[in-house]
N, CA, C and O atoms as a GROMACS GRO file, in nm:
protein
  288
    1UNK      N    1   1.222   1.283   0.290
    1UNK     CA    2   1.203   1.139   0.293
    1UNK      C    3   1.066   1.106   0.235
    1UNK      O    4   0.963   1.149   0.287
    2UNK      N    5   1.065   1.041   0.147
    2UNK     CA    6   0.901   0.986   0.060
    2UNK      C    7   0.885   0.872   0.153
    2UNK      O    8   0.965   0.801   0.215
    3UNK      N    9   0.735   0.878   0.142
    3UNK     CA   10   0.617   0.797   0.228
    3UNK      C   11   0.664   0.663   0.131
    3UNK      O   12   0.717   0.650   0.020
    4UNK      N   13   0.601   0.550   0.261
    4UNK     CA   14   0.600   0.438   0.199
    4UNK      C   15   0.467   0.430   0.117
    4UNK      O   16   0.408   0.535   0.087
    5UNK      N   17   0.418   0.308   0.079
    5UNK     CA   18   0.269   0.280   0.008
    5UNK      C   19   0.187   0.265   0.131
    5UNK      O   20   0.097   0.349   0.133
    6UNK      N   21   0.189   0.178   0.242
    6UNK     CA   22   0.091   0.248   0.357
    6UNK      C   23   0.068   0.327   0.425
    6UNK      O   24  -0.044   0.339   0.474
    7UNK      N   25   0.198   0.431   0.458
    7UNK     CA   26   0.200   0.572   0.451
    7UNK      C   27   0.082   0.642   0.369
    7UNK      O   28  -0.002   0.696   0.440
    8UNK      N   29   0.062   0.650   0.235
    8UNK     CA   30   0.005   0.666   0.112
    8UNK      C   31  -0.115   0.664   0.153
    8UNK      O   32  -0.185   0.756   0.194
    9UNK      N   33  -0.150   0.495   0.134
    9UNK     CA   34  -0.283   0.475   0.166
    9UNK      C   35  -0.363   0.448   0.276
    9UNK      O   36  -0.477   0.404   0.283
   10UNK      N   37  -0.255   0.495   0.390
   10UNK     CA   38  -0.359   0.544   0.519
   10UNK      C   39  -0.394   0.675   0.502
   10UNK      O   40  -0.514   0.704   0.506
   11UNK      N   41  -0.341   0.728   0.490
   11UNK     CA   42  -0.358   0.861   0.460
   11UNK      C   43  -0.515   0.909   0.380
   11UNK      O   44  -0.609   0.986   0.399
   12UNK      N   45  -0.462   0.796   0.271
   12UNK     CA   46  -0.625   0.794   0.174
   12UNK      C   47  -0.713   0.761   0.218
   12UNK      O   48  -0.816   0.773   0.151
   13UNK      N   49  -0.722   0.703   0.347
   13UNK     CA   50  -0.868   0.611   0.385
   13UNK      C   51  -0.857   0.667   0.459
   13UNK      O   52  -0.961   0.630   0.512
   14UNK      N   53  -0.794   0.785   0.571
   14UNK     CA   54  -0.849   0.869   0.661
   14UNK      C   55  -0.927   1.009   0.580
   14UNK      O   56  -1.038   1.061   0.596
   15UNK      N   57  -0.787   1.045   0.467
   15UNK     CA   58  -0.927   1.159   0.388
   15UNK      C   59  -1.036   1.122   0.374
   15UNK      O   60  -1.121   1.187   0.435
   16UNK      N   61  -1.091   0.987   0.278
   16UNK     CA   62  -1.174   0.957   0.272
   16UNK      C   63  -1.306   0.976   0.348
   16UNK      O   64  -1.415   1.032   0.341
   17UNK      N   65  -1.225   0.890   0.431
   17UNK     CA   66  -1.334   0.865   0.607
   17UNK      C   67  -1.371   1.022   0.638
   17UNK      O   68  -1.489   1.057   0.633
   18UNK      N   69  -1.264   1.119   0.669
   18UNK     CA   70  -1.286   1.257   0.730
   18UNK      C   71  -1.419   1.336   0.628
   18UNK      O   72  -1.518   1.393   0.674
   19UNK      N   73  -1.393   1.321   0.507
   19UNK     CA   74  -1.488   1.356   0.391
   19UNK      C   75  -1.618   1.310   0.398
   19UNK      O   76  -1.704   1.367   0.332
   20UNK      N   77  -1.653   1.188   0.488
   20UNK     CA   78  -1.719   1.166   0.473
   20UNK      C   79  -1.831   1.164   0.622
   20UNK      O   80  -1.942   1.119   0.652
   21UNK      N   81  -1.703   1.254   0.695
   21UNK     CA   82  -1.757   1.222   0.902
   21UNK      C   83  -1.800   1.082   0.951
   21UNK      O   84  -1.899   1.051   1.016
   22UNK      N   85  -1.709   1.012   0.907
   22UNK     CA   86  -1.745   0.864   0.965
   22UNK      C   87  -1.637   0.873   1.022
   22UNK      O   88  -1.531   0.920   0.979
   23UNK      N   89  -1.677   0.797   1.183
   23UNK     CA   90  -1.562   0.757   1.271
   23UNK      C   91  -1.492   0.620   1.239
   23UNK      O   92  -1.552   0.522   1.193
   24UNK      N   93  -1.334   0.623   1.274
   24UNK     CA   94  -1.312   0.498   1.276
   24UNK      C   95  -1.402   0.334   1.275
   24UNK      O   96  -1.411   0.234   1.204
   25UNK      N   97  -1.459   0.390   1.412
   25UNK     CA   98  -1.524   0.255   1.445
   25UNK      C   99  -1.653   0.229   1.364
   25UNK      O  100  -1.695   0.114   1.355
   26UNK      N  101  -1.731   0.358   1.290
   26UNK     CA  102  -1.829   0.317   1.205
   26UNK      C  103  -1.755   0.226   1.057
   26UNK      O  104  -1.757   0.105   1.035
   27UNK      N  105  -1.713   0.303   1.002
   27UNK     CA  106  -1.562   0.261   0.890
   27UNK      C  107  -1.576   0.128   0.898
   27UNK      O  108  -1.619   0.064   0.802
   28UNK      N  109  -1.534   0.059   1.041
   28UNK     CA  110  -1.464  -0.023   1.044
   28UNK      C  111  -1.594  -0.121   1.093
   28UNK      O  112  -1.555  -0.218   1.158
   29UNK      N  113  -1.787  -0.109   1.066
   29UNK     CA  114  -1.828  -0.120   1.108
   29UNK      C  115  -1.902  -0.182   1.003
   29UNK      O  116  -1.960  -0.290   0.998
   30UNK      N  117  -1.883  -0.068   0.899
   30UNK     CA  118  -1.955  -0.100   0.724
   30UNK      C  119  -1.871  -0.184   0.666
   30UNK      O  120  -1.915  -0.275   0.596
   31UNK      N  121  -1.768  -0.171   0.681
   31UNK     CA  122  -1.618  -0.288   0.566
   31UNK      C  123  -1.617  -0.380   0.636
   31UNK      O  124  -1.525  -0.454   0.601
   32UNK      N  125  -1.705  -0.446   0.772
   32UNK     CA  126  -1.697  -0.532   0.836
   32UNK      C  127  -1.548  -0.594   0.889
   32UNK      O  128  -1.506  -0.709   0.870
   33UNK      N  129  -1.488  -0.492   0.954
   33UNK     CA  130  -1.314  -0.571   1.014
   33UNK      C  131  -1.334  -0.475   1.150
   33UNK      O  132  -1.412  -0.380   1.152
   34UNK      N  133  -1.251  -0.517   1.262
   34UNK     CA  134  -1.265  -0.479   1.354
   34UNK      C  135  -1.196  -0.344   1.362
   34UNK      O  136  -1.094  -0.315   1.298
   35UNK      N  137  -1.276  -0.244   1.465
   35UNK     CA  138  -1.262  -0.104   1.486
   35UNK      C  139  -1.088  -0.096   1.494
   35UNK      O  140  -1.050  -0.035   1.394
   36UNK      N  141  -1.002  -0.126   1.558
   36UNK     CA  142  -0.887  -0.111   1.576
   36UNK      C  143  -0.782  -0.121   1.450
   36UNK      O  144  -0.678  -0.062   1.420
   37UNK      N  145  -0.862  -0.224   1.392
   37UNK     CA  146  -0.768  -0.250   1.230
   37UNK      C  147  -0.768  -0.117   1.128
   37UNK      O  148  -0.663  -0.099   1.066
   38UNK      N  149  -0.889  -0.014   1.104
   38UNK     CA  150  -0.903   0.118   1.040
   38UNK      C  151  -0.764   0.222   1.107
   38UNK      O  152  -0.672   0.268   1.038
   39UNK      N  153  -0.778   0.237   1.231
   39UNK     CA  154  -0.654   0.259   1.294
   39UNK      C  155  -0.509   0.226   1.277
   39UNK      O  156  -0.413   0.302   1.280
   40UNK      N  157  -0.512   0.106   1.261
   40UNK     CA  158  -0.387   0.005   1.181
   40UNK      C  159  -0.324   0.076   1.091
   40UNK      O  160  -0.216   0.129   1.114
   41UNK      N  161  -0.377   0.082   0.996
   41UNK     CA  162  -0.412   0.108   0.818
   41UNK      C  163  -0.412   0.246   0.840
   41UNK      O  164  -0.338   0.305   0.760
   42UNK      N  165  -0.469   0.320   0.921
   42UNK     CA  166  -0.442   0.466   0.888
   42UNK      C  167  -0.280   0.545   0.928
   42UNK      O  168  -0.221   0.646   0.889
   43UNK      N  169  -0.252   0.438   1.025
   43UNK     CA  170  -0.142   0.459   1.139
   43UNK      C  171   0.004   0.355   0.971
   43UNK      O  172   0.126   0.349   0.981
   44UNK      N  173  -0.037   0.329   0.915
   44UNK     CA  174   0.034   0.244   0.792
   44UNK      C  175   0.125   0.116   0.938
   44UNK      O  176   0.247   0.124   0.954
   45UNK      N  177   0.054   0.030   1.008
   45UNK     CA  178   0.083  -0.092   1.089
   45UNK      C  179   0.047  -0.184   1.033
   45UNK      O  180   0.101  -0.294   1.049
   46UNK      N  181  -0.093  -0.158   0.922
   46UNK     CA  182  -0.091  -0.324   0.871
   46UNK      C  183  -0.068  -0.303   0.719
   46UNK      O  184  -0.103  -0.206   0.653
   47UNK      N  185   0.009  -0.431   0.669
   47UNK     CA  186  -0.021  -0.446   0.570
   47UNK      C  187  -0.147  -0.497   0.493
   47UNK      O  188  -0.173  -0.617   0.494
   48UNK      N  189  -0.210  -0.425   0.439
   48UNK     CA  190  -0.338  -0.488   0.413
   48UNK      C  191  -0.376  -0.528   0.293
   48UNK      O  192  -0.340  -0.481   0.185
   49UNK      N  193  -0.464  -0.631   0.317
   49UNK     CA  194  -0.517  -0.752   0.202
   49UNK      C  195  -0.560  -0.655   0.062
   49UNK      O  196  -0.583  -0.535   0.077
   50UNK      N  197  -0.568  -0.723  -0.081
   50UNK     CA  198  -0.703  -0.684  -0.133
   50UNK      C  199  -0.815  -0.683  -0.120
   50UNK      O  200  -0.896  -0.604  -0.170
   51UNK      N  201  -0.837  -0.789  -0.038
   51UNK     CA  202  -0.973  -0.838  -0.022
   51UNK      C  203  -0.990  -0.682   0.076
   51UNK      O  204  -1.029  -0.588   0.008
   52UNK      N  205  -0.973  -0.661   0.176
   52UNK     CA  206  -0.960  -0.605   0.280
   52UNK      C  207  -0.987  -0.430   0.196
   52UNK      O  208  -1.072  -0.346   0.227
   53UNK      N  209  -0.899  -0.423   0.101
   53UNK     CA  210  -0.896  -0.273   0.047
   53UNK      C  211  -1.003  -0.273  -0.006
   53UNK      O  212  -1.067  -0.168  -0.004
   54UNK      N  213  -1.061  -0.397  -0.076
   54UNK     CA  214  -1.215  -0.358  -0.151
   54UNK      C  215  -1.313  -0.379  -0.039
   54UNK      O  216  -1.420  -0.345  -0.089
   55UNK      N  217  -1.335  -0.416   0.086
   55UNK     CA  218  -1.436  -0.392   0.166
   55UNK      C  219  -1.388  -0.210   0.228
   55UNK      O  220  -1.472  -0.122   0.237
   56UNK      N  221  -1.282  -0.196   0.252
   56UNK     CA  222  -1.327  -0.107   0.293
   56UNK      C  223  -1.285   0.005   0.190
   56UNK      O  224  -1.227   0.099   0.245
   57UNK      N  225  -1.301   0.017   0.057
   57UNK     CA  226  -1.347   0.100  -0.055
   57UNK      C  227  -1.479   0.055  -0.093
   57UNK      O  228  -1.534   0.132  -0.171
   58UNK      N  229  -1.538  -0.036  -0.065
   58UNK     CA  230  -1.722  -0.022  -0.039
   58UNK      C  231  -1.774   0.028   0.065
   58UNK      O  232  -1.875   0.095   0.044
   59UNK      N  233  -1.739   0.019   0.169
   59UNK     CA  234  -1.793   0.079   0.281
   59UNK      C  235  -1.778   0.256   0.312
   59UNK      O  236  -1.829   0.338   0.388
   60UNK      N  237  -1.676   0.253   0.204
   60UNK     CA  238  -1.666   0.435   0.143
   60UNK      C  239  -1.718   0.497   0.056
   60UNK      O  240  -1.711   0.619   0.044
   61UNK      N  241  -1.789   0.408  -0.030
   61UNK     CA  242  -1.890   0.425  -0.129
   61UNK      C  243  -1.799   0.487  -0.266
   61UNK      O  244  -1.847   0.570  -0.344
   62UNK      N  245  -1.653   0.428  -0.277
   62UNK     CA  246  -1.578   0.491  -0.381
   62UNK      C  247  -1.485   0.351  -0.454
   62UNK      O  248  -1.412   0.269  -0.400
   63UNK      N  249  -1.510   0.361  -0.543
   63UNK     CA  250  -1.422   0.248  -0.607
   63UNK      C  251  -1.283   0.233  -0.644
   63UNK      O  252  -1.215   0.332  -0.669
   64UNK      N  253  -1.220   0.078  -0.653
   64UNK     CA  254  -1.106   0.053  -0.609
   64UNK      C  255  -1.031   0.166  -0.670
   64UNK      O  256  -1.002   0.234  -0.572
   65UNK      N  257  -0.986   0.221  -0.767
   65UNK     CA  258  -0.932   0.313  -0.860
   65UNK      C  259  -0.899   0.434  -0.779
   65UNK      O  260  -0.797   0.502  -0.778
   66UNK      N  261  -1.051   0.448  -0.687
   66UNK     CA  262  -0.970   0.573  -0.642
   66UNK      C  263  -0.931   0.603  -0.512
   66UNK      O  264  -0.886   0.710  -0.472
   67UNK      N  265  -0.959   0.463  -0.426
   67UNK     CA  266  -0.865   0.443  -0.331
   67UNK      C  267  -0.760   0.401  -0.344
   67UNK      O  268  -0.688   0.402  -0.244
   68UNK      N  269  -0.718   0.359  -0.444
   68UNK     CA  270  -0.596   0.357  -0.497
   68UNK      C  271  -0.509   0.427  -0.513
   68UNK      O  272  -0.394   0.399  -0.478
   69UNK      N  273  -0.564   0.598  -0.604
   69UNK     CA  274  -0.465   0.666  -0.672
   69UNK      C  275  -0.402   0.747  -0.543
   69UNK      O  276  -0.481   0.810  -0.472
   70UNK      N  277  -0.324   0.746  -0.526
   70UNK     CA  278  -0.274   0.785  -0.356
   70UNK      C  279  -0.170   0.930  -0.422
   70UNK      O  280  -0.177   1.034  -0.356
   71UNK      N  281  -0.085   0.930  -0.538
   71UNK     CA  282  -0.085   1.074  -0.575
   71UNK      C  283  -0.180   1.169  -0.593
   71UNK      O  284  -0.294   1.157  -0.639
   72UNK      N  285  -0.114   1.276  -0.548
   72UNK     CA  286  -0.208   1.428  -0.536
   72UNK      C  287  -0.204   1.453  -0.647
   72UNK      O  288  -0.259   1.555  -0.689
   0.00000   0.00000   0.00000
């Protein structure tokens, strides 16, 4: 069974995060959205904004492109 697209890109913003030893609640501390929503998004519960994907692909210090590319 193939992943959906938030499947995908929770996935990507927990590698990310893990790569980088930031906890959820810091994550969700720098992209300015509340601690529980990183959780959301990793768990693929929210659908999430653009606006939303480019704060928290700044607060990862990696640009939109490559929080994006969600193939390996």
């Amino acid at each position: 069974m193939s992943k959906t697209i938030l499947e995908k890109f929770g996935e990507k913003v927990r590698e990310e995060r893990h790569k980088q030893g930031l906890s959820q609640e810091k994550l969700a501390s720098q992209a300015g959205v509340h601690r529980t929503y990183i959780g959301m998004i990793e768990r693929a519960e929210k659908n999430i904004t653009l606006e939303n994907i480019e704060k928290i692909a700044k607060a990862l210090g990696i640009s939109l492109e490559k929080i994006m590319t969600l193939e390996k």
